[in-house]
C-alpha positions as CSV (number, residue, x, y, z in Angstrom):
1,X,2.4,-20.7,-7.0
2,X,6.1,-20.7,-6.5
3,X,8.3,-21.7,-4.3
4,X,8.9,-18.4,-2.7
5,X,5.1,-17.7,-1.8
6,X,5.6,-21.1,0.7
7,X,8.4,-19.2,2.5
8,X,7.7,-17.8,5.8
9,X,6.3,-14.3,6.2
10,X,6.2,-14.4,1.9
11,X,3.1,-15.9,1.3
12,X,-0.1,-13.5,1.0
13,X,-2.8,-13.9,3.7
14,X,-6.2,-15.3,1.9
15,X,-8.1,-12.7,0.1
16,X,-11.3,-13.2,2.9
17,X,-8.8,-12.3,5.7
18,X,-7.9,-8.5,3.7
19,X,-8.9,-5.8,6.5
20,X,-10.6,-4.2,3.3
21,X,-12.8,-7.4,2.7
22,X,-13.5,-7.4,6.3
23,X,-14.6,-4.3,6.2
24,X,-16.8,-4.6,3.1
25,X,-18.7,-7.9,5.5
26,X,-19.0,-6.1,8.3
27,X,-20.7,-3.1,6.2
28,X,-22.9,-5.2,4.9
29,X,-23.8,-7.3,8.1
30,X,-24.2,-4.0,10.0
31,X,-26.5,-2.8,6.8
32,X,-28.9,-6.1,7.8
33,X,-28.8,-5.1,11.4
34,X,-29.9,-1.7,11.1
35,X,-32.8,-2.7,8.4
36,X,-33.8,-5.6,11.7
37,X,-33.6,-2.9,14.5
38,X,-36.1,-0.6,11.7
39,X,-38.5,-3.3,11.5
40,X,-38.5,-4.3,15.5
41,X,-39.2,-0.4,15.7
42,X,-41.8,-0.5,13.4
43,X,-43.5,-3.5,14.9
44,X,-43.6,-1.7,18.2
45,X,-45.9,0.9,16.6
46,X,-43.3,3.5,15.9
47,X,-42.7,5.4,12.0
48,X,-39.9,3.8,10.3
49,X,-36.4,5.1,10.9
50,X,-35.6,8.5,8.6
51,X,-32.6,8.2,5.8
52,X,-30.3,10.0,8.3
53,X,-30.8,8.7,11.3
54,X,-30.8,5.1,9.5
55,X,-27.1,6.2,8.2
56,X,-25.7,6.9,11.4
57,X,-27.6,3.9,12.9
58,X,-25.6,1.6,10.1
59,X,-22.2,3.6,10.5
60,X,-22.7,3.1,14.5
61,X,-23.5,-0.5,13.8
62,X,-20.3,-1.3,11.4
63,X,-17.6,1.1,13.4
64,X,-19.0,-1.4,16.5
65,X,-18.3,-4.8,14.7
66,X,-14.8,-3.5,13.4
67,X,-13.9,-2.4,16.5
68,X,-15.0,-6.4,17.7
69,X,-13.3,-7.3,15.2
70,X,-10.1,-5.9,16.0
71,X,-9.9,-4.1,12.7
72,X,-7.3,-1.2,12.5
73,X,-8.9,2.1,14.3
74,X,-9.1,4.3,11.3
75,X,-11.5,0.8,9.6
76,X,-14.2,2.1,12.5
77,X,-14.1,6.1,11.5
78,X,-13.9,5.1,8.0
79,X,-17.3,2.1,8.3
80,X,-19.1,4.6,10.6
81,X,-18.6,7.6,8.3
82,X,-19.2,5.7,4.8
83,X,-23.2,5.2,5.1
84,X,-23.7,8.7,5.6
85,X,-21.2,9.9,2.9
86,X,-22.8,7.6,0.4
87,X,-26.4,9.4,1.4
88,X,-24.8,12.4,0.9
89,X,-23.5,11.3,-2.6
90,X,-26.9,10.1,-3.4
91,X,-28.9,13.0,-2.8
92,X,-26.5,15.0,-5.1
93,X,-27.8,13.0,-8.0
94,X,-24.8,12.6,-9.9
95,X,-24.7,10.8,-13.5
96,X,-23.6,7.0,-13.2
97,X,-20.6,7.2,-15.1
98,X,-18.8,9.8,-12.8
99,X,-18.5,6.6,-10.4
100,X,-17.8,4.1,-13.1
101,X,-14.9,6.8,-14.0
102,X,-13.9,7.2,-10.4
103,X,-13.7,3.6,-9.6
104,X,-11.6,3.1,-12.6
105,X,-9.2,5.6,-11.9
106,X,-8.8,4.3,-8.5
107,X,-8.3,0.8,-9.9
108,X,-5.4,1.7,-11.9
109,X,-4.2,3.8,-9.2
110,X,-3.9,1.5,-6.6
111,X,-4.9,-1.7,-7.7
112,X,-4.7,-4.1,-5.2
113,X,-4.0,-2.2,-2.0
114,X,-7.2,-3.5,-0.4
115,X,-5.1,-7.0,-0.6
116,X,-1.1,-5.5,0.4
117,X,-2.1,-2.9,2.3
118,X,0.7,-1.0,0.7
119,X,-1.4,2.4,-0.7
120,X,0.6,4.7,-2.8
121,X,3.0,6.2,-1.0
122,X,5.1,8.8,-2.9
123,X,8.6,9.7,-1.8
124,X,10.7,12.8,-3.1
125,X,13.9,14.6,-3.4
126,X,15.2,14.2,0.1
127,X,15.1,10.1,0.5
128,X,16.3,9.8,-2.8
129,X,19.3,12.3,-1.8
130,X,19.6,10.1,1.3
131,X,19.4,6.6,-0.7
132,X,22.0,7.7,-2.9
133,X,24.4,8.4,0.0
134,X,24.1,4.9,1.2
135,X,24.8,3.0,-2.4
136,X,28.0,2.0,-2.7
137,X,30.5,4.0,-4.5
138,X,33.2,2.5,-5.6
139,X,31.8,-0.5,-8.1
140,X,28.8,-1.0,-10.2
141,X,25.6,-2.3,-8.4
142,X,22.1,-3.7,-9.1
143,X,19.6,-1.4,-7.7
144,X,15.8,-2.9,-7.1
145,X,13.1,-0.4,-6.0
146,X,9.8,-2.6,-4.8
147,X,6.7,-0.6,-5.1
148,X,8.5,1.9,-7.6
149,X,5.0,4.1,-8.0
150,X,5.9,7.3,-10.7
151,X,9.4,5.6,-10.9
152,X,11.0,9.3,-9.3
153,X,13.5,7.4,-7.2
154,X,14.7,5.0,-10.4
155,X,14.9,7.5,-12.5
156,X,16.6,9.9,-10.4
157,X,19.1,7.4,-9.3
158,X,19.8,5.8,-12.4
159,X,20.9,9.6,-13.6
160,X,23.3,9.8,-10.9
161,X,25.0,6.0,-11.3
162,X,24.7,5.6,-15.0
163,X,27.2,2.9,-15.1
164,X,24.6,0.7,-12.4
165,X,21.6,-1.0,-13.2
166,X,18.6,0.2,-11.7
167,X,15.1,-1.4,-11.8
168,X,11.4,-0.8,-10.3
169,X,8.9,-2.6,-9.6
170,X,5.3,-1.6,-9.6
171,X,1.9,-3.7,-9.5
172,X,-0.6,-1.4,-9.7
173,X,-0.9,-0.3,-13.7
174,X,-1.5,3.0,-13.9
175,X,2.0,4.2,-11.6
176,X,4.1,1.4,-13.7
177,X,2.6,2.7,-17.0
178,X,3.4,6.4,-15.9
179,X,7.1,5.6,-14.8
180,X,7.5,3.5,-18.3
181,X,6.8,6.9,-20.3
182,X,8.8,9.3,-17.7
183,X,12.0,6.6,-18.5
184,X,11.2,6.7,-22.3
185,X,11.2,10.7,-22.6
186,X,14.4,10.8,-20.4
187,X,16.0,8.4,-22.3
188,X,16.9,6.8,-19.0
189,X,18.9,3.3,-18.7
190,X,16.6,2.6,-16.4
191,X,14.2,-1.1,-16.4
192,X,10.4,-0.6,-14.3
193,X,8.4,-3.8,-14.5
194,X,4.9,-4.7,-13.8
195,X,4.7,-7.1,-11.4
196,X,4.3,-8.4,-7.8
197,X,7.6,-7.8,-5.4
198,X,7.0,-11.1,-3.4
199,X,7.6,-12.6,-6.5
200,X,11.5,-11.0,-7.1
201,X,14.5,-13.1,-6.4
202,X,16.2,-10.7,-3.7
203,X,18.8,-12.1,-4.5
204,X,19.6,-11.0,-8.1
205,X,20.3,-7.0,-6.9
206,X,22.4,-5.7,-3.7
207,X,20.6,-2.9,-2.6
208,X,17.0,-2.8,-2.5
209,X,14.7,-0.2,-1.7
210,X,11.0,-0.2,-0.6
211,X,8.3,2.4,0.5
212,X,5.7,0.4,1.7
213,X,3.9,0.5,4.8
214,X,3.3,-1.1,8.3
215,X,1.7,-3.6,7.4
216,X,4.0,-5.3,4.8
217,X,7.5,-5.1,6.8
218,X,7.2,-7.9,8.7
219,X,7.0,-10.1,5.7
220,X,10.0,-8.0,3.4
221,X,12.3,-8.4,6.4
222,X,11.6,-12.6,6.4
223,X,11.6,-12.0,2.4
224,X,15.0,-10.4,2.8
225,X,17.0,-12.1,5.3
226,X,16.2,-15.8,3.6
227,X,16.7,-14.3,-0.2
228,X,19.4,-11.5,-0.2
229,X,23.0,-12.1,-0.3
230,X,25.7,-11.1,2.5
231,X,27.1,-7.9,1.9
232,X,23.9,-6.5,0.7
233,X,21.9,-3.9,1.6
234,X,18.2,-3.1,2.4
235,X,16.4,0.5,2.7
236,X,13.3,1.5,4.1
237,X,12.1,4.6,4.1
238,X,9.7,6.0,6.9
239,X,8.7,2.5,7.8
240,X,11.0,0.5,10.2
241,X,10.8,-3.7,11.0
242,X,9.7,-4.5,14.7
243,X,12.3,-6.6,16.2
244,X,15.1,-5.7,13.9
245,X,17.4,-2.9,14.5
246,X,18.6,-1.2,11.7
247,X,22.7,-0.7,11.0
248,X,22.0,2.7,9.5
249,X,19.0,5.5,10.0
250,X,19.4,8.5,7.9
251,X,17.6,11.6,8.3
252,X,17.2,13.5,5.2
253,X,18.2,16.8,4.4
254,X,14.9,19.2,4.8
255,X,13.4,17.1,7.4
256,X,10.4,14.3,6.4
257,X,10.6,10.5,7.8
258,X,13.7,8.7,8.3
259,X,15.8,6.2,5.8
260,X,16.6,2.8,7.5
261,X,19.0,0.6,6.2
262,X,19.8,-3.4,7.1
263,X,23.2,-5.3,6.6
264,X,22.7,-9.1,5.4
């Protein structure tokens, strides 16, 4: 582990403590307590519990624990909706490698979002219009985007500021391996690396862009203020840091979420 990983707000919470393991527990716990409330019923000389009603009985059961559990809303719709969806799934009959094949697709896709909680979040046009507006325009700069995904913004930024270096950053492989081939065909100047953003030296570029989500700002803006030089900029689109107010909030041509951008 580095050094950076032991700074404040850097270091990644233990894998049992991921809202998506939790969730996975508290399926499964709930999946024991509906299988104990089927056999008290039996006991009492009832017929055991029907498929459905023993999938909403689970789903009822999880959404209740992850709502105890102080889990984000959307964990409860999502644990009381998953039992029945997967009796639904099973009754289709489906071969087994259509989920082998979906499961890796979503790997690659999004890798370890259960972890970040940073889900692929894809920008466009109009922030990268806005971003563009922001970079400074009179010298050449070091450009980092964290959580690059198909590599649009790079790319489309690196066309504009040839004479800048621009580089992304993406963990999951499947985005990073996309945005290597869009650079390649382009023949675009432009660097995307594999990797994990916590892991970056903030310091090495003077703007720096991310997309990420709620859930991860709290730790960029710590990541930022102890790492990134004075003078330099950082850019967040759609997602602002609670407790810091941002210099500079853009709204892009065409509507769509806001571009905020922090000072060091």
């Amino acid at each position: 582990m580095s050094e950076r990983e032991n700074e404040p707000g850097v270091r990644r919470r233990p894998l049992r403590q991921a809202p998506a393991v939790q969730a996975l527990l508290l399926l499964l716990l709930a999946l024991v307590g509906a299988n104990v409330i089927d056999v008290l019923v039996q006991r009492a000389g009832f017929p055991p519990i029907s498929p459905l009603p023993m999938s909403l009985l689970h789903g009822l059961l999880a959404a209740l624990l992850a709502r105890w559990r102080r889990l984000a809303a959307w964990w409860w719709v999502i644990l009381a909706l998953f039992p029945l969806a997967a009796l639904v799934v099973g009754r289709l009959h489906l071969p087994p490698w259509m989920f082998l094949a979906v499961f890796l697709f979503m790997l690659v896709l999004f890798w370890s979002t259960f972890r970040s909680q940073v889900p692929f979040y894809p920008s466009g046009q109009p922030a990268w219009d806005a971003v563009a507006g922001l970079l400074p325009p009179d010298r050449a700069i070091r450009f980092m985007d964290i959580g690059s995904g198909l590599g649009g913004a790079v790319l489309e930024l690196a066309r504009r500021r040839p004479e800048s270096q621009f580089t992304g950053i993406e963990i999951a492989p499947l985005p990073w391996l996309v945005s290597r081939l869009r650079a390649a065909l382009a023949g675009n100047s432009c660097r995307f690396v594999r990797g994990d953003y916590l892991l970056l030296d903030f310091a090495d570029y003077d703007v720096v862009f991310a997309y990420l989500s709620p859930a991860a700002m709290l730790a960029l803006w710590h990541k930022a203020r102890a790492e990134m030089r004075p003078g330099t900029l950082l850019l967040s689109y759609e997602f602002h840091i609670p407790g810091a107010a941002p210099d500079v909030v853009i709204q892009p041509e065409g509507g769509g979420p806001l571009l905020h951008g922090w000072r060091m």
